[in-house]
C-alpha positions as CSV (number, residue, x, y, z in Angstrom):
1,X,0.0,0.0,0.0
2,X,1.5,3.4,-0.6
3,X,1.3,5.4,2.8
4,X,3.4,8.1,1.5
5,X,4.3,9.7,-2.0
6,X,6.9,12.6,-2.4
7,X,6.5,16.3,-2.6
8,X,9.5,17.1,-5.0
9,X,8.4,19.1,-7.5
10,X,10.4,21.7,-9.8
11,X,11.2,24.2,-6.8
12,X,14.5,23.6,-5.4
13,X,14.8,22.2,-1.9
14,X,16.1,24.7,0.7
15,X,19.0,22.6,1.8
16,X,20.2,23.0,-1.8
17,X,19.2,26.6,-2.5
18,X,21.3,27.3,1.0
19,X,24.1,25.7,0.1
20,X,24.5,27.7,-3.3
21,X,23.1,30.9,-1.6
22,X,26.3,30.1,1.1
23,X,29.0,29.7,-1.2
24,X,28.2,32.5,-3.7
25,X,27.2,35.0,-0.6
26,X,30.8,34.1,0.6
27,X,32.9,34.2,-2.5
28,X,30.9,37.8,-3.3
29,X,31.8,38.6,0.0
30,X,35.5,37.3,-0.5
31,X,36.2,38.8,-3.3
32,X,34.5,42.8,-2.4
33,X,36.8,42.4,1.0
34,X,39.5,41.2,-0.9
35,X,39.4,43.9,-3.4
36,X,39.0,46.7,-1.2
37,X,42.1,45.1,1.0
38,X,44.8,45.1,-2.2
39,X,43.5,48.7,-2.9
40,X,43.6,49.6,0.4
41,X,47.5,48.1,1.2
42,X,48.3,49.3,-2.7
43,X,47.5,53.2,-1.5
44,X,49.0,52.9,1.3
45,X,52.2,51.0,0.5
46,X,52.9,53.8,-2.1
47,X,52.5,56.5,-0.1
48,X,55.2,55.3,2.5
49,X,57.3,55.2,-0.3
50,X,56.3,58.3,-1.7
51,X,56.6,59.9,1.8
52,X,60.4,58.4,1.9
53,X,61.5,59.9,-1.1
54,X,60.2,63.9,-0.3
55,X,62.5,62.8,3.1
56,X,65.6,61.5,0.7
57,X,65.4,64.7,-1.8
58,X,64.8,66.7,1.1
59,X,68.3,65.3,2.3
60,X,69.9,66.0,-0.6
61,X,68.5,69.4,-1.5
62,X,70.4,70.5,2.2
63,X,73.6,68.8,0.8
64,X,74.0,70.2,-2.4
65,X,73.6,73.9,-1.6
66,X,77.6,74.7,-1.7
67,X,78.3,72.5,-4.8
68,X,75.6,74.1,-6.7
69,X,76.7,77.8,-5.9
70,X,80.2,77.2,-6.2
71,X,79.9,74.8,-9.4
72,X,81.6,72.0,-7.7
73,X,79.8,68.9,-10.3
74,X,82.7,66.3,-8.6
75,X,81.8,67.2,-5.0
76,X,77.9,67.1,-5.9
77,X,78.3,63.8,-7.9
78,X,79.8,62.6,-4.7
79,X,77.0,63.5,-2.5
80,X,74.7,62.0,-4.7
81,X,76.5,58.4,-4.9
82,X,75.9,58.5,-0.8
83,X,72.4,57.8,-1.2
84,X,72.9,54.9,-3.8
85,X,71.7,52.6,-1.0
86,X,68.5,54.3,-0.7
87,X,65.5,51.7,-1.1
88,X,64.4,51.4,-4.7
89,X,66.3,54.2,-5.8
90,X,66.9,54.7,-9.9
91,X,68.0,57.8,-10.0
92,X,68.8,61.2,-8.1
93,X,69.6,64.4,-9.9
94,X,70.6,68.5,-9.2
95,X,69.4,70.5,-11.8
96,X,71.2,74.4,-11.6
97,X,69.1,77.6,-11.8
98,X,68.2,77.0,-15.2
99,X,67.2,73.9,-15.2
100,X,69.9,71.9,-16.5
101,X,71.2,69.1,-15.4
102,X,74.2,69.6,-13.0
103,X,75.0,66.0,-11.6
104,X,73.2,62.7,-11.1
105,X,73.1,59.2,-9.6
106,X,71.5,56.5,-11.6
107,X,71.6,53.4,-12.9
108,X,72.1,52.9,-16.8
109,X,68.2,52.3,-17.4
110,X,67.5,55.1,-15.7
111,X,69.1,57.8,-16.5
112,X,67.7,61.4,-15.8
113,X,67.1,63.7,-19.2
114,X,69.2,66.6,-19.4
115,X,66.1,69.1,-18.4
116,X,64.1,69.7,-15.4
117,X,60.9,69.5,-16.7
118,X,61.5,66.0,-18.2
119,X,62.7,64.9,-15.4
120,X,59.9,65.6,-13.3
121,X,57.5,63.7,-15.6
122,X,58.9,60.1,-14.9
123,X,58.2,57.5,-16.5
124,X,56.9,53.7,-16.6
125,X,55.1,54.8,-13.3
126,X,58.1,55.3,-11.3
127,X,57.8,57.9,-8.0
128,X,59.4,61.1,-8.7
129,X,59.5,63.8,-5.9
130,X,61.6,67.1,-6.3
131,X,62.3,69.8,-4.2
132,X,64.0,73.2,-4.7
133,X,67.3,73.9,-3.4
134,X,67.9,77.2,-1.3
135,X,70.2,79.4,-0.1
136,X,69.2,82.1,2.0
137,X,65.5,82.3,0.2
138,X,67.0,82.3,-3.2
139,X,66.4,79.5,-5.5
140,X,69.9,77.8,-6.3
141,X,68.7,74.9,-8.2
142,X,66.3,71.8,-8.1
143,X,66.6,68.5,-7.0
144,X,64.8,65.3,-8.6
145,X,64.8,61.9,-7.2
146,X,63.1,58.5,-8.9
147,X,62.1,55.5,-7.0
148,X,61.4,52.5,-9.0
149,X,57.7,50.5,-7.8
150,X,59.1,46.9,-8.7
151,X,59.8,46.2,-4.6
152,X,56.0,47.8,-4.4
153,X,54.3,45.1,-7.0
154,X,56.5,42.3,-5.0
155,X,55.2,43.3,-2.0
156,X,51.8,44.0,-3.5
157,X,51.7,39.9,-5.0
158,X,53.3,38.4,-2.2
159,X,50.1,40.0,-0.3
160,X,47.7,39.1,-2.8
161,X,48.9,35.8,-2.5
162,X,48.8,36.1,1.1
163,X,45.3,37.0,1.1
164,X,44.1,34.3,-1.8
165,X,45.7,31.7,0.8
166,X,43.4,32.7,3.5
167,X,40.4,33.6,1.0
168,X,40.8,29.8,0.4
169,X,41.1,28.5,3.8
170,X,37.8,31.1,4.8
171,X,36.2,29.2,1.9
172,X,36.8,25.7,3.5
173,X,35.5,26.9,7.1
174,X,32.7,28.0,5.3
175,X,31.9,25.0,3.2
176,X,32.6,23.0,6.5
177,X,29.9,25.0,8.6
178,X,27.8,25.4,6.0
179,X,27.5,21.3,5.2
180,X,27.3,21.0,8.7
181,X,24.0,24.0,8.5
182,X,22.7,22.5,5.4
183,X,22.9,18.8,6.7
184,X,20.6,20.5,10.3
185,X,18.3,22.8,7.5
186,X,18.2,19.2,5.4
187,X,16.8,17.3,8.0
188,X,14.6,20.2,9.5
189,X,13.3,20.4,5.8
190,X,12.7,16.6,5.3
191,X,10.6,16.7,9.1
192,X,8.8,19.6,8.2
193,X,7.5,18.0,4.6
194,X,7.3,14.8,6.5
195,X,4.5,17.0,9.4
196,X,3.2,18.2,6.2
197,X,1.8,15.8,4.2
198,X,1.0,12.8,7.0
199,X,-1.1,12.3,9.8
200,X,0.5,12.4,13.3
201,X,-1.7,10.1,15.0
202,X,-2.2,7.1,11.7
203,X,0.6,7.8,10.2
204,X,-1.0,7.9,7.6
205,X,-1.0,10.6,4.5
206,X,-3.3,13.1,5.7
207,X,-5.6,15.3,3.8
208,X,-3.7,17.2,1.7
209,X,-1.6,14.9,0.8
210,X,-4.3,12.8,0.0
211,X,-5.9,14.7,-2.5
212,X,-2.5,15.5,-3.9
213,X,-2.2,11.8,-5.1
214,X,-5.9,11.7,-6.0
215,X,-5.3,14.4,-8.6
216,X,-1.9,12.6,-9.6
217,X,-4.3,9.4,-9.7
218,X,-6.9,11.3,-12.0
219,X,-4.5,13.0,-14.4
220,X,-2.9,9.1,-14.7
221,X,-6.2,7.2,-15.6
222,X,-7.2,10.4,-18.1
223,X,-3.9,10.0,-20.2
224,X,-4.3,5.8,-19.7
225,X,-7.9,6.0,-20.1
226,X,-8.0,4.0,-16.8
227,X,-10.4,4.3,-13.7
228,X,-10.0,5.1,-10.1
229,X,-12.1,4.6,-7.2
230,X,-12.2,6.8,-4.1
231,X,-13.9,4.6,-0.9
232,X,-14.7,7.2,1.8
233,X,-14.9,5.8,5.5
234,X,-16.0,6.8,8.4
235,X,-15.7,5.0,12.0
236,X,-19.9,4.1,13.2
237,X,-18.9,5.1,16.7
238,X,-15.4,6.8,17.2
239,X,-16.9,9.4,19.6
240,X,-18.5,7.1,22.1
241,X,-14.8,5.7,22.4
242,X,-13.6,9.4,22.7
243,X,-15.9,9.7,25.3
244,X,-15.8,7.0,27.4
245,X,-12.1,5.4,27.3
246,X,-10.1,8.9,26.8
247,X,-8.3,10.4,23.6
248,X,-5.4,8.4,24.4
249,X,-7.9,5.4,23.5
250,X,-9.2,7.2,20.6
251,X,-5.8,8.1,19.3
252,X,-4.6,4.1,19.5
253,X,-8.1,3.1,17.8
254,X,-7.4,5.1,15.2
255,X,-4.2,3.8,14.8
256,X,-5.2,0.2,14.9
257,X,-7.8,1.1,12.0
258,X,-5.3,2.3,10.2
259,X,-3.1,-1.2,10.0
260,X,-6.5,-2.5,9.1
261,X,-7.2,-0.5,6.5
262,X,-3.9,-1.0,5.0
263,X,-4.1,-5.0,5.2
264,X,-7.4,-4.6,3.3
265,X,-6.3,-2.7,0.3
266,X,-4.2,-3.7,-2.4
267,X,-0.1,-3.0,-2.5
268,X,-0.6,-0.2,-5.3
269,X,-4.1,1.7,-3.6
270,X,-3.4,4.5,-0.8
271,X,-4.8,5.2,2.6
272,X,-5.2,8.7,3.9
273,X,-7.0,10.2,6.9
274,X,-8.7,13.2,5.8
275,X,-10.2,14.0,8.8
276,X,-11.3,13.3,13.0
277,X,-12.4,9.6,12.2
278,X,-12.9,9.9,8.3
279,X,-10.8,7.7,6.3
280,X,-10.1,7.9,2.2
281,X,-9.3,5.4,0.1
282,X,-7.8,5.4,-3.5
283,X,-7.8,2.6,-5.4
284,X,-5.7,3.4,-8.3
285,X,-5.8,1.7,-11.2
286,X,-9.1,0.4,-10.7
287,X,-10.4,-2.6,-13.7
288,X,-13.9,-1.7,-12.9
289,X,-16.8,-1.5,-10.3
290,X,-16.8,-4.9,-8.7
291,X,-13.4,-4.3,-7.7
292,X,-13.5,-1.2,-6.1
293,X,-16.9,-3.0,-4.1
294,X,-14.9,-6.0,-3.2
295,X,-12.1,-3.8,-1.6
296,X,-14.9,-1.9,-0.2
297,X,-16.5,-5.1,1.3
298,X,-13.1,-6.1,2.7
299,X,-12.6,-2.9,4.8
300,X,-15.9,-3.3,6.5
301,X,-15.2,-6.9,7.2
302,X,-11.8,-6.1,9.0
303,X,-13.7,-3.5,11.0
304,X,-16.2,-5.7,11.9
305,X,-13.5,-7.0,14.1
306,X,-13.4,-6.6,17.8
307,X,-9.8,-3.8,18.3
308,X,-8.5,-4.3,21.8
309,X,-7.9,-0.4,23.4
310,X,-6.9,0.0,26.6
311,X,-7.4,-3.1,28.1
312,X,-11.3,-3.3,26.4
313,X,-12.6,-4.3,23.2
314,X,-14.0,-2.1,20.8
315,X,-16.1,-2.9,17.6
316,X,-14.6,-0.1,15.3
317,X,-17.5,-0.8,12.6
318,X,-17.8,2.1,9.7
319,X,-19.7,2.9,6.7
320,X,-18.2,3.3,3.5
321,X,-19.3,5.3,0.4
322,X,-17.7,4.0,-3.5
323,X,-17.5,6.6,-6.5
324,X,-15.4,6.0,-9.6
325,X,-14.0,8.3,-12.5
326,X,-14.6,8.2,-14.7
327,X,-18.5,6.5,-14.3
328,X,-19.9,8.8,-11.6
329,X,-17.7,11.9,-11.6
330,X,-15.1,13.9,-13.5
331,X,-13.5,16.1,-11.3
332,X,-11.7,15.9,-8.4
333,X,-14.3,18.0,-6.6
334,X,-16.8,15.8,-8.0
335,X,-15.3,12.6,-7.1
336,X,-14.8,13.7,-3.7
337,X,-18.8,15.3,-3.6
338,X,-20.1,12.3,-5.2
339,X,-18.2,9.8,-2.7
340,X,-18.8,12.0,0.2
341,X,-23.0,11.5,-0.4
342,X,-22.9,8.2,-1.0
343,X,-21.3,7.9,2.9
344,X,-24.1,9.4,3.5
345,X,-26.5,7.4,2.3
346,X,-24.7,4.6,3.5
347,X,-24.7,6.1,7.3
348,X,-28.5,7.0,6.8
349,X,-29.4,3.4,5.8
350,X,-28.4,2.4,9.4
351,X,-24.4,2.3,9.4
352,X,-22.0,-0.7,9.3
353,X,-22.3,-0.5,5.2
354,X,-21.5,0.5,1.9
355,X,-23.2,2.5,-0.5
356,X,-21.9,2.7,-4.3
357,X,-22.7,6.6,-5.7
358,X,-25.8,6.6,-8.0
359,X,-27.2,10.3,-9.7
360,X,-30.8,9.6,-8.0
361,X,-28.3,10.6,-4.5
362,X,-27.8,13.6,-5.9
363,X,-31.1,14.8,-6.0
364,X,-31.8,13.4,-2.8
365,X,-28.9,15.1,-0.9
366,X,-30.2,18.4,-3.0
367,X,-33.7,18.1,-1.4
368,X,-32.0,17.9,2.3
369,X,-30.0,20.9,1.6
370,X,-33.0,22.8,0.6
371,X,-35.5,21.3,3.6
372,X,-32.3,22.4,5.8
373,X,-32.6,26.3,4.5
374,X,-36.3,26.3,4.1
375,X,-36.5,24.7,7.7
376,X,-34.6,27.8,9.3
377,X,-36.9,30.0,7.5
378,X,-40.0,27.9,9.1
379,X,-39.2,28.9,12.2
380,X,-39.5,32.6,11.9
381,X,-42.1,32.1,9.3
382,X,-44.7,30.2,11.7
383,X,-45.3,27.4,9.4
384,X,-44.3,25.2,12.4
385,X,-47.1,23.7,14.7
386,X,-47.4,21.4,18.0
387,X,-49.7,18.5,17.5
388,X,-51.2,16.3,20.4
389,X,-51.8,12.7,20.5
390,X,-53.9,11.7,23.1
391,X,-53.7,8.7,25.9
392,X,-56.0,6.5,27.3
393,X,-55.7,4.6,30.6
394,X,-56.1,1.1,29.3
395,X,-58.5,-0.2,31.3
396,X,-61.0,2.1,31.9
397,X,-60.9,4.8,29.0
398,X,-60.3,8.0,30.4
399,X,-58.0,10.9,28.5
400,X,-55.1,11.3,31.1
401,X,-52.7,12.8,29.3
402,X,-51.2,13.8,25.5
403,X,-47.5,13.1,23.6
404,X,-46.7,16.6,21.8
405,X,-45.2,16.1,18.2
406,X,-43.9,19.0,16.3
407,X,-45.3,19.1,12.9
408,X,-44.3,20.9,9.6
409,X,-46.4,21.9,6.8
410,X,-44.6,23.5,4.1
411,X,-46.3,26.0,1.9
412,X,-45.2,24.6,-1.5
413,X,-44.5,21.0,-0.6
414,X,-47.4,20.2,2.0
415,X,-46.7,18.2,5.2
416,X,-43.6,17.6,5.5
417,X,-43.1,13.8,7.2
418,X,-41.2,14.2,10.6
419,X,-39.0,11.1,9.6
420,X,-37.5,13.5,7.2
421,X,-36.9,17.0,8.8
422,X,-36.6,15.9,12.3
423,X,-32.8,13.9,11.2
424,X,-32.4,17.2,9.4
425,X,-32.7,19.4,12.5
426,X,-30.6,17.1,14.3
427,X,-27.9,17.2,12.2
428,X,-28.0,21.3,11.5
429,X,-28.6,22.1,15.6
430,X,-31.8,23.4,14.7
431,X,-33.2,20.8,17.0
432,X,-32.2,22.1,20.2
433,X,-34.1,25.5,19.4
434,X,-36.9,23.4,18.1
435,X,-37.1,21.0,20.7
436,X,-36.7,24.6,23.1
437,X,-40.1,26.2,21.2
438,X,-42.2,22.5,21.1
439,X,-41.4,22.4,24.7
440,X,-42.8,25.7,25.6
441,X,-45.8,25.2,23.4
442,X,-46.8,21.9,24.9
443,X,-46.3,23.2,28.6
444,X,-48.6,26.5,27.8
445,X,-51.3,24.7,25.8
446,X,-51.5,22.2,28.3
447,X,-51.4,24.5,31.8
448,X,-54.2,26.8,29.6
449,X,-56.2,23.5,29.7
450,X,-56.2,22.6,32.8
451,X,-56.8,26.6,33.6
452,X,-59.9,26.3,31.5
453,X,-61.3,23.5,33.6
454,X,-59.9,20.7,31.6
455,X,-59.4,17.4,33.7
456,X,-55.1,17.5,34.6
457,X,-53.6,16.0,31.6
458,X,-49.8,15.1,31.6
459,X,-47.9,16.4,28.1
460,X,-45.1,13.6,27.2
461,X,-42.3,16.0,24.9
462,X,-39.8,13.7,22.7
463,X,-36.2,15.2,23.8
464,X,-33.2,14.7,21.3
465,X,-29.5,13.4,21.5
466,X,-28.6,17.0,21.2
467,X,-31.1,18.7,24.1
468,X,-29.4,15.7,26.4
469,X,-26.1,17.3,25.7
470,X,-26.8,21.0,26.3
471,X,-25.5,22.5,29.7
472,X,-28.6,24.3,30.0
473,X,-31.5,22.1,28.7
474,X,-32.7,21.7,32.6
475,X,-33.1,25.9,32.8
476,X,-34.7,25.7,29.7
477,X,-37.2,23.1,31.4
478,X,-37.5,24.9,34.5
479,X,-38.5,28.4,32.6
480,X,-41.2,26.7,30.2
481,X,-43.1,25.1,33.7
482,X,-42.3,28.5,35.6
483,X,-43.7,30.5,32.4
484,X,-46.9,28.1,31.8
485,X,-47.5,27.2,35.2
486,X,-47.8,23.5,35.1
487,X,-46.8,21.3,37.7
488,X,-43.5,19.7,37.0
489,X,-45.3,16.0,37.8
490,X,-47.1,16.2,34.8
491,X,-44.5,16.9,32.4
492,X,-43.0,13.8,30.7
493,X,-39.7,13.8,28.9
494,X,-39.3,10.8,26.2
495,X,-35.3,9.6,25.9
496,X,-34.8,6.5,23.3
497,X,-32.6,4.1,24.7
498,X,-30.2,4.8,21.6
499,X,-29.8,8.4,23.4
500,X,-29.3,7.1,26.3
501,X,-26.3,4.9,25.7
502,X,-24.6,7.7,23.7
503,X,-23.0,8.9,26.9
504,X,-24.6,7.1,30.1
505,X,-22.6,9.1,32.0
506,X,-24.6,12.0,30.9
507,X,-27.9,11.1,30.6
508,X,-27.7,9.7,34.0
509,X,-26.4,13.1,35.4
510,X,-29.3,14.9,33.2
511,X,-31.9,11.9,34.6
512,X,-31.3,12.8,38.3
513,X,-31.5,16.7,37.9
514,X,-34.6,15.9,35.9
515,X,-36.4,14.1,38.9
516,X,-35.1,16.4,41.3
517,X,-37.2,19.1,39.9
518,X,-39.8,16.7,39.8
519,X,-40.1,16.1,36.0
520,X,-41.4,12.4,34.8
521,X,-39.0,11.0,32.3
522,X,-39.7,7.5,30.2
523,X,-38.0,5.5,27.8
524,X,-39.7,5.8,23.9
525,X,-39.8,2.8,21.5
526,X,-38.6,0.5,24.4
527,X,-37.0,-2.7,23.2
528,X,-36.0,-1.4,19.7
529,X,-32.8,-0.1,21.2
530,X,-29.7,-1.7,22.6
531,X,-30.0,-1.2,26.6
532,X,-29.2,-4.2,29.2
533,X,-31.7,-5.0,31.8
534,X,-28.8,-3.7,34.4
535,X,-29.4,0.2,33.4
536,X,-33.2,-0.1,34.2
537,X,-31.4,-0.2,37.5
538,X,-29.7,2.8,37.0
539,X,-32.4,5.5,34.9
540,X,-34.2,7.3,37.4
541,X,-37.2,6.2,34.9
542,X,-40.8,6.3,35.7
543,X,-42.3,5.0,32.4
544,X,-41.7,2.4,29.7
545,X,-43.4,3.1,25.6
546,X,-43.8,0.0,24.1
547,X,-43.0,0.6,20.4
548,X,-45.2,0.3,17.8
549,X,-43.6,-2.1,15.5
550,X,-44.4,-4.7,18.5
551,X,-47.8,-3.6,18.7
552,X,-49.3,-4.5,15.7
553,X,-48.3,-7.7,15.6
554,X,-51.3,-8.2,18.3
555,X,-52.9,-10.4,19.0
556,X,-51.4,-12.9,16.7
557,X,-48.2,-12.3,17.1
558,X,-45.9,-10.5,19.6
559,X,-47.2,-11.6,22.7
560,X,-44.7,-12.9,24.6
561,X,-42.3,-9.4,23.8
562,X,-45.2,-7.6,25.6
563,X,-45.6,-10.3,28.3
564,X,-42.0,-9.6,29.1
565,X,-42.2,-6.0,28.8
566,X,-45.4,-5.6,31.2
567,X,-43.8,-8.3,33.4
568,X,-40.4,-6.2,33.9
569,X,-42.4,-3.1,34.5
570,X,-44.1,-4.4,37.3
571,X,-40.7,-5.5,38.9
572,X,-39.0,-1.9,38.3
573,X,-42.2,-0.3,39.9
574,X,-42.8,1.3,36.0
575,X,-45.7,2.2,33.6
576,X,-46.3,0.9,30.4
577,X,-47.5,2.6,27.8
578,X,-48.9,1.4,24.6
579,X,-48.5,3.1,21.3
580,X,-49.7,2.7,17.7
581,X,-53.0,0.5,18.7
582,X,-54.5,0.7,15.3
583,X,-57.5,-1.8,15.7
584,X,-60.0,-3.0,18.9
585,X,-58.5,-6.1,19.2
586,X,-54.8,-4.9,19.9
587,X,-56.8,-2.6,22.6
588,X,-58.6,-5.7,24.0
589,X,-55.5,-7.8,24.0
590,X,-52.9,-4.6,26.0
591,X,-56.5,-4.2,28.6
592,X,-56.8,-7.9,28.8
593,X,-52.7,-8.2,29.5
594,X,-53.0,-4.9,32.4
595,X,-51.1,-2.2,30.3
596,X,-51.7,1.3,31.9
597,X,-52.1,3.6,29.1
598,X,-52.8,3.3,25.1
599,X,-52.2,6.0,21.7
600,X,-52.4,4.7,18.6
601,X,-55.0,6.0,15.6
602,X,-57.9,3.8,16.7
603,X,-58.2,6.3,19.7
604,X,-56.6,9.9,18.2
605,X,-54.9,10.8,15.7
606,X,-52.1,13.5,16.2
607,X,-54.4,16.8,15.5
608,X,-53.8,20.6,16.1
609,X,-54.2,22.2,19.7
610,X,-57.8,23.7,18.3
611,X,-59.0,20.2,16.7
612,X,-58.1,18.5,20.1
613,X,-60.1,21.0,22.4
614,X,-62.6,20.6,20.4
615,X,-62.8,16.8,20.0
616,X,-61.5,15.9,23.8
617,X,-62.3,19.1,26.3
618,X,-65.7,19.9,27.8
619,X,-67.0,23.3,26.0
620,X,-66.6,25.0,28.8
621,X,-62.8,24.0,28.6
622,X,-62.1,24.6,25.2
């Protein structure tokens, strides 16, 4: 399986682009420092010598001043050969008033012209310095001395030289702290693509990286005219682990569903997570549909496995959604859509499946988009009501009380089935302000009742996963009986027992402040769910509802479920009620077996707050 493919692209890694930024920063800088240095010691050099030779002609200008007035050329010849010695000396010279030359020391190369003015312009970029000779501030004559520069370029190379030596040696310090820099920048770069592109929990190639080789995938299978399938999964019931064995659980589950994943998929397919317990899966190349199923199948199968996490076993079962390019999409953003509704279809039909990608999902995940939007709008638009079932004590008849259902008719589409909006609402939050509005409506309607002289009827409200999970539900339930006015006995909150094992922790915690304010609480569609006997033990419950599915399979069928349902009321000290009695001999069977109380459409349907005044209170009442 490929966990991991490379980033490199045509952009040039950093350690690379460092190292040549290094050594062509530091020969630059070499070679500036180094230029301004030999210019710097060049100057410098040639004015000491310079300087020394205005000292020397000075010298001999004092020396010659008797010679020159007394025309002595032997005597002056011989003051000039003193300074033969001089360093880099060529060729000293007294020129007389006129300037003429009167006597001179110099080597054969260099011999001075016969006039002053030539001999002040040197030559072959020789020093020349003069100076005029004096006696008693009249001018007697000149004298001109030349200094050759040879000893100057020797010195001059031999620093060059000098400084190339230790240019080079700069250069290898360099080079050795910079491979040492680049080798640390290397490494920091190879962590940092590394944190980039994979998961730090799995391991595993995380999102972007995953959709990085999905495109790579799709721009493969166009120029092959080949397919790919992209299998979205997602874990069933990742938070209840989160919740109830720690992160660090969570964290290891993950990490075993990842080695699962990657045992079920084939050598050349990759495995990515894309997101908190959401899984993607490319299966690349791809010989058609049944393939890309089979894989499929296999992943839910190695889930279906019991994962040992922190010393407990956990079924890590998930639901997977197929698409394939180029069949079903031909995008990326397509694939990924497409793929992404089908897990949701998949999830919807009850979890712990697959779901292959057909158009007709389109339209369907269309019409929840547009039920989500339009259902905001209901809200504020008042196209939301409260019906009321009623309830019957079983054996004798009598109206004691009413379930509240919230009910939607929408102005272009009708009624709109609860089945469909209520999972909508869930999912959006809008079921907590709902569930907030149904619950204040039920409370008033019914305390206005019993204000009117209606006999005291108790109002059963349906509460969601998400109303168990908000801090302040219990204020919220405290305000609506406070607001209405009716007694907190006769107000009945409905939990499924798929709510309640969520987070037991929870809904026991929400349970007990329930009671304490003195609010009635009751398990709906009892035995449909996945509760043991032991947490009967634990809800502070005062009622059972007997789903309907059981129900109508009275009187021929179904008994014994009832039976046992009746039979561990009694035990727990709890009420039974009834509901979806749809014909007289279900209602003869539940009185004949000693249920308390009865709903179904035989007795009431669900009807409007005005309907059921009118059909159920005394006039005076309604």
């Amino acid at each position: 399986m490929i966990f991991l493919s490379s980033r490199r692209g045509a952009n040039m890694p950093i350690a690379a682009a460092l190292r040549s930024g290094q050594l062509w920063a530091a020969m630059a800088a070499l070679v500036i420092a180094g230029a301004v240095l030999v210019a710097y010691q060049l100057h410098e050099t040639r004015q000491a010598l310079t300087d020394g030779a205005r000292v020397q002609v000075a010298i001999v200008a004092d020396s010659v001043t008797a010679p020159l007035m007394f025309g002595d050329r032997e005597v002056a010849q011989e003051t000039l050969r003193a300074f033969r010695y001089a360093q880099g000396l060529k060729a000293v010279g007294i020129y007389d008033r006129g300037g003429q030359r009167f006597a001179e020391f110099s080597y054969p190369e260099s011999r001075l012209p016969p006039q002053l003015a030539a001999a002040r312009a040197g030559r072959g970029g020789d020093i020349v310095v003069s100076e005029v000779v004096r006696y008693r501030g009249q001018v007697v004559g000149h004298t001109v001395l030349h200094v050759g520069t040879e000893q100057l370029r020797g010195a001059m190379f031999r620093y060059v030289g000098l400084l190339v030596l230790a240019s080079v040696g700069a250069m290898l310090v360099v080079s050795t702290l910079g491979r040492a820099t680049r080798a640390r920048v290397a490494a920091a770069e190879r962590e940092l693509d590394y944190m980039a592109h994979t998961d730090h929990v799995t391991r595993l190639p995380n999102r972007h990286a995953t959709y990085a080789r999905l495109e790579r995938a799709l721009d493969e299978a166009r120029a092959g005219g080949t397919q790919v399938a992209l299998l979205l999964v997602d874990l069933d019931n990742f938070k209840t682990v989160n919740d109830t064995a720690g992160h660090a659980a969570g964290d290891e589950l993950l990490q075993k569903v990842a080695a699962a994943l990657a045992g079920a998929v084939r050598t050349t397919d990759m495995v990515g997570r894309i997101g908190g317990d959401e899984f993607a899966i490319i299966v690349a190349p791809v010989p058609g549909r049944d393939t890309a199923v089979a894989i499929a199948d296999k992943v839910t199968q190695a889930l279906r496995q019991p994962i040992t996490v922190a010393g407990g076993e956990f079924f890590a079962t998930a639901s997977v959604g197929i698409c394939l390019y180029p069949d079903d999409a031909a995008t990326l953003s397509d694939l990924v859509s497409s793929a992404d509704t089908a897990l949701y279809h998949a999830k919807q039909a009850g979890r712990n499946r697959l779901a292959e990608f057909v158009p007709a999902m389109t339209a369907a995940t269309q019409r929840r988009a547009a039920l989500e939007r339009e259902l905001r709008r209901a809200v504020a638009a008042g196209q939301l009501d409260v019906h009321y079932q009623p309830q019957f004590d079983c054996a004798g008849g009598t109206l004691v009380g009413v379930e509240a259902l919230l009910r939607w008719r929408h102005p272009e589409h009708g009624a709109v089935s609860p089945a469909e909006f209520i999972p909508i609402a869930e999912e959006s939050g809008l079921i907590v302000q709902l569930g907030s509005w149904v619950l204040q409506r039920a409370c008033a309607d019914v305390a206005g009742w019993t204000r009117a002289g209606a006999p005291a009827l108790t109002v059963a409200v349906n509460m969601s996963a998400r109303q168990l999970r908000e801090p302040g539900f219990i204020d919220e339930v405290t305000r609506a009986l406070a607001t209405s006015g009716l007694p907190p006995q006769r107000l009945e909150l409905e939990l499924t027992e798929s709510q309640l094992m969520e987070d037991v922790a929870a809904a026991v915690a929400f349970m007990q402040a329930a009671r304490t304010i003195g609010v009635r609480l009751a398990i709906d569609d009892f035995g449909t769910g996945y509760s043991s006997l032991a947490y009967l033990q634990t809800f502070p419950i005062n009622q059972l509802k007997v789903d309907r599915s059981f129900v109508q399979l009275l009187p021929e069928r179904g008994a014994t479920i009832i039976h046992a349902v009746l039979a561990l009321a009694r035990g727990f000290g709890l009420t039974v009620v009834a509901e979806g009695v749809e014909e007289a001999a279900q209602l003869a069977w539940l009185r004949e077996a000693g249920c308390d109380v009865v709903q179904g459409y035989l007795l009431g349907r669900p009807m409007d707050a005005r309907a059921f005044e009118e059909r159920f209170l005394p006039r005076d009442a309604a």
